[in-house]
C-alpha positions in Angstrom: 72.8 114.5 86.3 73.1 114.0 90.1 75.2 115.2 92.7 77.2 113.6 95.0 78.8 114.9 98.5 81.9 114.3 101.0 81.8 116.1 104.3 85.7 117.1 105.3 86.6 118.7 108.4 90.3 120.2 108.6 92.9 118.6 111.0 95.6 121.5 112.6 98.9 121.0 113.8 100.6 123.0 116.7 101.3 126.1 114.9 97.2 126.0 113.4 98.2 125.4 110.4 96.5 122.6 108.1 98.2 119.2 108.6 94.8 117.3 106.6 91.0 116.9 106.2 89.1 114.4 107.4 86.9 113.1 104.6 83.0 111.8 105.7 80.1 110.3 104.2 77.4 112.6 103.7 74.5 111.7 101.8 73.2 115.2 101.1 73.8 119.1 101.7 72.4 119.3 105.4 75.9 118.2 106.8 74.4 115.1 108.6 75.9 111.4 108.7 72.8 109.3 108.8 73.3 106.4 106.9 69.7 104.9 106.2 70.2 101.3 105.7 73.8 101.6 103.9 76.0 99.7 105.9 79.2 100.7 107.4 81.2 99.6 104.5 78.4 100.8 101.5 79.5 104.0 103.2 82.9 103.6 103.2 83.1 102.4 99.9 80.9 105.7 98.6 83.5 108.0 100.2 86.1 106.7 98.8 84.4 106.6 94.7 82.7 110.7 95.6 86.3 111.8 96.6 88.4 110.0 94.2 86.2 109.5 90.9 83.4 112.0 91.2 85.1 115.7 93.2 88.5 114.4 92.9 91.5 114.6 95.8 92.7 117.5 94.8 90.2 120.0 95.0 89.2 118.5 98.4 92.6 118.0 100.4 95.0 120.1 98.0 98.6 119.2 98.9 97.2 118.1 102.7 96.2 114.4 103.8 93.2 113.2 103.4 92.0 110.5 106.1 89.6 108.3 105.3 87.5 106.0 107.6 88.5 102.0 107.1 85.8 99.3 108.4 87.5 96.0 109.4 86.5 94.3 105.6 88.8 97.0 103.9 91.4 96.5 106.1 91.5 92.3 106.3 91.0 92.6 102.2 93.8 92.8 100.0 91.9 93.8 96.9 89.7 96.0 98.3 91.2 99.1 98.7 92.4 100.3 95.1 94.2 103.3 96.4 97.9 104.1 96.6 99.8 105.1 100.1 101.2 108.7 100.0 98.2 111.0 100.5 96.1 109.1 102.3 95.8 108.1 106.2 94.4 105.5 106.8 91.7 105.2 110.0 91.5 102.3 111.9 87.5 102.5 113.3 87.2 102.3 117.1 84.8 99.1 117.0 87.0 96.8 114.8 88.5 94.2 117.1 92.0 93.7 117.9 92.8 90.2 116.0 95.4 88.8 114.0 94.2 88.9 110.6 93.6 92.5 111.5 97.3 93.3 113.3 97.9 91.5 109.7 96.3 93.9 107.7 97.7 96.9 109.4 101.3 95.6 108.8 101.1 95.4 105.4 99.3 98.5 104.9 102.4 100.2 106.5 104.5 98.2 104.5 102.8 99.5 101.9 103.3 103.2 103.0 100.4 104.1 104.5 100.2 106.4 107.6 97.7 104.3 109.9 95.7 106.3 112.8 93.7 104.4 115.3 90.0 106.8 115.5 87.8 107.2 118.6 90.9 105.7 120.6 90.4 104.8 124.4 93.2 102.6 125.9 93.3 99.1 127.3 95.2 96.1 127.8 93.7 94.3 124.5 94.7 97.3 122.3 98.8 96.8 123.3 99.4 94.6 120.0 98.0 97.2 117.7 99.3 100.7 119.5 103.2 99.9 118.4 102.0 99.5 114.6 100.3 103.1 114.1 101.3 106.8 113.6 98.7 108.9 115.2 96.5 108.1 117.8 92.4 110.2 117.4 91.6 110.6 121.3 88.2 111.9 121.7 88.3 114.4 124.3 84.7 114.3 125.3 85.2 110.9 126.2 86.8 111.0 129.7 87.2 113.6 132.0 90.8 115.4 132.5 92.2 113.2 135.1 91.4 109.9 132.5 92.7 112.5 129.4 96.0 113.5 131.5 96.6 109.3 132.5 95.8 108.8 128.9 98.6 110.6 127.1 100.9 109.4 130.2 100.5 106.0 128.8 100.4 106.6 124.8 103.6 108.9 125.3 105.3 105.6 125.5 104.7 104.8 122.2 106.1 106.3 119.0 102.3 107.2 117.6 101.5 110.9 117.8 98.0 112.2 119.2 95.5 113.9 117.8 92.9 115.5 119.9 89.6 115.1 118.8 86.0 117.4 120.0 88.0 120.1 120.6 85.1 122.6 121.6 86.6 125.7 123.5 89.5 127.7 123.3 90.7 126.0 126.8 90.0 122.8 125.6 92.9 123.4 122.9 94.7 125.6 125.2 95.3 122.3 127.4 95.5 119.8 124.8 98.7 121.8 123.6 100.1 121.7 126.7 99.6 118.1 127.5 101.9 117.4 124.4 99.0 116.3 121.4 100.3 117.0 118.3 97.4 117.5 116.0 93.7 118.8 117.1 90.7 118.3 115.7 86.6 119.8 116.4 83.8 122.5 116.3 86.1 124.7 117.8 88.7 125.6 115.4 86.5 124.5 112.3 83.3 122.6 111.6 82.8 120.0 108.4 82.0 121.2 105.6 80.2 119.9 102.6 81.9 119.4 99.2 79.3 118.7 96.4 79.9 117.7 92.7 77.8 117.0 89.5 77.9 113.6 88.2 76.5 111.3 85.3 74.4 108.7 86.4 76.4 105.5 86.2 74.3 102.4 84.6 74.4 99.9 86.6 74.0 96.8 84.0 77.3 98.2 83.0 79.0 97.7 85.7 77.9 94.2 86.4 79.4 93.7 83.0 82.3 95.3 83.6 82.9 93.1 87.1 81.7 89.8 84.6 84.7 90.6 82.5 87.2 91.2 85.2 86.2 88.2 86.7 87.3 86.6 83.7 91.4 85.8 83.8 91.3 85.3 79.9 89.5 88.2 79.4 92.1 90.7 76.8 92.5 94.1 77.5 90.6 94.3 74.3 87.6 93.3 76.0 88.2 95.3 79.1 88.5 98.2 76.9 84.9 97.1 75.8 83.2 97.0 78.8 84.4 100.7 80.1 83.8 102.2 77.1 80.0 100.6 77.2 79.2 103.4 79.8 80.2 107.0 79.0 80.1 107.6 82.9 82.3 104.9 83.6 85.1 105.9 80.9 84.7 109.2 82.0 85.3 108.3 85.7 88.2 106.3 85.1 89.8 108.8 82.6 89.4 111.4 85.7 90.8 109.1 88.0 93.7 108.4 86.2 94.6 111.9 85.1 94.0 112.8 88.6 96.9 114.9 90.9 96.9 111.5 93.1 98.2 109.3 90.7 101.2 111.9 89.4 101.5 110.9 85.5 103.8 113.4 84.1 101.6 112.8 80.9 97.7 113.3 79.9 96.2 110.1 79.4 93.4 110.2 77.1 92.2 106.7 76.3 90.8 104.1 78.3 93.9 101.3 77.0 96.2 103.5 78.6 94.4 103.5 81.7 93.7 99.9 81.9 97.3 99.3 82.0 98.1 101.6 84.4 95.8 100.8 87.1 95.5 96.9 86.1 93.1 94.6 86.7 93.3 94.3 90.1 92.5 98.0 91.2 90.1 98.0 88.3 88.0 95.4 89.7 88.0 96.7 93.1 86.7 100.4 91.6 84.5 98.9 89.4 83.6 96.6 93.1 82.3 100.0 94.9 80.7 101.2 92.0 78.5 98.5 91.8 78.4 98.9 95.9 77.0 102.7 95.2 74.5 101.9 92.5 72.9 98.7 94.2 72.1 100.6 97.3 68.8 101.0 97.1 68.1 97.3 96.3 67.4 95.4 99.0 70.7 93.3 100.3 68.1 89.7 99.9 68.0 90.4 96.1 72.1 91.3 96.3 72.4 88.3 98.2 70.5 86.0 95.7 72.3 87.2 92.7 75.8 85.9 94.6 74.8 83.0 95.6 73.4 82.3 91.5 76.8 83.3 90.4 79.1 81.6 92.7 77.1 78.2 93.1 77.0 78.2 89.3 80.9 79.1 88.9 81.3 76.0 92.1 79.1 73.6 90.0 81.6 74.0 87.0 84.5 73.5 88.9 83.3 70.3 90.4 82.4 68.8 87.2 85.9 69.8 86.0 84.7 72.5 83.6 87.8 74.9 82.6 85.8 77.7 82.0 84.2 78.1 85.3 84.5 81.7 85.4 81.6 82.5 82.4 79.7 80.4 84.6 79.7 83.0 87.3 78.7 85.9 85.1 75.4 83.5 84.2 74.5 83.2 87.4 75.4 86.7 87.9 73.5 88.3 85.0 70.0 85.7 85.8 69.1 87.9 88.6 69.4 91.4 86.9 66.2 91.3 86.2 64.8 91.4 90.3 67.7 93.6 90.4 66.6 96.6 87.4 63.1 95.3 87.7 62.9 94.5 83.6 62.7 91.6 81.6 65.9 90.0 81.5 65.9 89.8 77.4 65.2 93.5 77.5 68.3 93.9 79.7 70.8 91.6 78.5 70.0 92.5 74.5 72.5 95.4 74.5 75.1 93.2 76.3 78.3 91.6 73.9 77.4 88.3 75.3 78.2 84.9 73.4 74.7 82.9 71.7 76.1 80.0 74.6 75.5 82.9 77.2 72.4 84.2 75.8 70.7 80.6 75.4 71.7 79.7 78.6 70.4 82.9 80.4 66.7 82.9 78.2 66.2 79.1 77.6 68.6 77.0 80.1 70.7 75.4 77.3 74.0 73.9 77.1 76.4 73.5 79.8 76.0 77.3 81.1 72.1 77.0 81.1 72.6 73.5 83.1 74.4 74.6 85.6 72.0 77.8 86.0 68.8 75.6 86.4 70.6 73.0 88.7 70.7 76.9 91.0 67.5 78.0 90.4 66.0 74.2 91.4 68.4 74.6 94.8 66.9 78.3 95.3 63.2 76.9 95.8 63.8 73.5 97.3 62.8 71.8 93.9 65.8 69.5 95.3 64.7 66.4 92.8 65.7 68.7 89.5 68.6 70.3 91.0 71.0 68.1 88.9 74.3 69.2 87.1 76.8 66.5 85.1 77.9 63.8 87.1 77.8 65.2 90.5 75.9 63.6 93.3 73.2 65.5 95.7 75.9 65.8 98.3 78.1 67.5 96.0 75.4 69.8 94.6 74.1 70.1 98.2 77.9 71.4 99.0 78.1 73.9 96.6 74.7 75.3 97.3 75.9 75.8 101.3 79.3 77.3 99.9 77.9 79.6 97.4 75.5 80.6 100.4 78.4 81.1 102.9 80.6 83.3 100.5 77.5 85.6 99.6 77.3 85.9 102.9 80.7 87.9 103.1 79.9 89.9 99.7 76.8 91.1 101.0 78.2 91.8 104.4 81.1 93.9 102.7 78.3 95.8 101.0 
């Protein structure tokens, strides 16, 4: 057993009562935000799985709303976010640009039902688009001095978005932020975060790479999906808390993992089981993360430029080859316990068939050994193509991580 944490600092409204909590990352019980090498969205991502999976909405937001911190990747994503509107607020982080794919995102969020707030807010021309589309405005009040707070609200008063005062310190700091009209305050003053901590079973993470490998697969039957959650008792048990959860409202316990399956679908379950494997890759180093993508998507590419239907078991080879710099263990050690087909397993161990082709052609890109990267019919160029595109869309994956 470990234990995870989620700072949350309560958000008043005029009459001091509790409108919602901001939820933070915290790695630990010392109430500080210092992410080590976990990027922006690794953090994000860990929030959302320690306050939904592991302490649960409920016990940390009650009836309130829980905002939540969004990096530009979960925004411009459309599977990436496998929670529902109603509860949750959704912040808009100060450095994410003002472009269209992200005026995009926002849109449908709302049309979704989301309540969007822009955090860290400070006003200028380039933020116009984007100001109409939200519901409350987070101005940090330490960040200009009264005359550039008072112009502030002058020109965000236009707009239907209310404002939240943020760093509120002293008793005249709120005592003025009231009167210039902000409807919800926020800071040290009225309450610092506090640290929420929870007990939770180790999650392994070959399972969920076997998980995603079946997701990823559109033939996969629930039957199979079933398979690959129940492989895991932390996993089952995560999803069975998940689903019985406050947040999701079934009148009705739900006690096995088919049920669940077809209530969240395979869409939110591939984006949980996405930030699980997110958590528990952390402490690998994002080279090794990025080599395992690159296997599994310029194998899965390879396939589908030779015209191979099943391109999709093609990516979990590619996918599984590098679980071994990933666990540090011999891959036939690690893949042993695994429901994988004999065409799989010979293609992982020995480089057989079709599966174990397209995986060597990879492995021959990976260190240059350019005259026995060959796969099918396809040319050098077309090899050479896939290799840059497999390269390119790691890229992204790791960067989302």
């Amino acid at each position: 057993m470990s234990e995870v944490f989620v700072g949350r600092q309560p958000i008043y409204n005029r009459n001091l009562g509790v409108y919602g909590y901001e939820l933070l990352f915290r790695r630990g019980s010392d109430n500080c935000a210092d992410m080590g090498e976990l990027s922006q969205d690794g953090a994000t991502s860990t929030t959302i799985l320690n306050s939904f999976l592991e302490i649960g909405l409920e016990k940390l937001v009650g009836k309130q709303f829980a905002f939540l911190n969004l990096t530009e990747n979960f925004l411009v994503d459309d599977d990436a976010l496998p929670i529902q509107p109603g509860q949750v607020i959704l912040e808009v982080l100060e450095d994410i640009p003002v472009t269209l794919p992200v005026l995009k995102a926002v849109q449908r969020l709302k049309k979704q039902g989301f309540i969007i707030a822009l955090d860290d807010f400070i006003y200028n021309p380039s933020h116009r688009p984007m100001v109409p589309l939200v519901d409350i405005i987070k101005i940090d009040i330490r960040q200009m001095d009264r005359k550039g707070l008072i112009n502030h609200v002058k020109i965000l008063k236009k707009f239907s978005a209310k404002l939240l005062a943020e760093k509120v310190e002293t008793l005249e700091e709120y005592e003025f932020c009231v009167d210039l009209g902000f409807e919800y305050f926020q800071g040290y003053f009225l309450s610092r975060p506090r640290i929420v901590k929870s007990k939770t079973l180790s999650t392994n993470k070959l399972a969920v790479m076997n998980l995603l490998s079946v997701l990823q697969n559109l033939d996969s039957e629930t039957d199979e999906i079933e398979e690959a959650i129940s492989y895991d008792v932390s996993i089952s048990y995560k999803i069975l808390k998940l689903i019985n959860s406050a947040f999701f409202g079934i009148d009705r316990e739900i006690d096995s993992i088919r049920q669940a399956i077809v209530i969240l679908g395979r869409k939110q379950l591939k984006s949980w089981a996405s930030m699980m494997a997110m958590a528990s890759m952390e402490n690998r180093p994002s080279e090794m993360i990025h080599i395992a993508m690159t296997r599994a998507k310029m194998c899965e590419l390879l396939a589908e430029k030779a015209l191979i239907p099943t391109a999709d078991s093609f990516f979990t080879i590619g996918l599984f080859s590098a679980l071994d710099i990933l666990m540090e263990r011999e891959l036939s050690e690690l893949i042993d316990p695994l429901p994988l087909s004999e065409d799989m397993r010979h293609g992982l161990l020995q480089h057989e068939g079709a599966l174990g082709e397209a995986l060597k052609c990879a492995l021959a890109f990976e260190v240059s050994h350019f005259d026995e990267a060959v796969f099918r019919h396809l040319t050098a160029d077309d090899i050479s193509i896939a290799n840059i595109e497999a390269i390119s869309w790691a890229n992204m994956v790791v960067e989302s991580l």
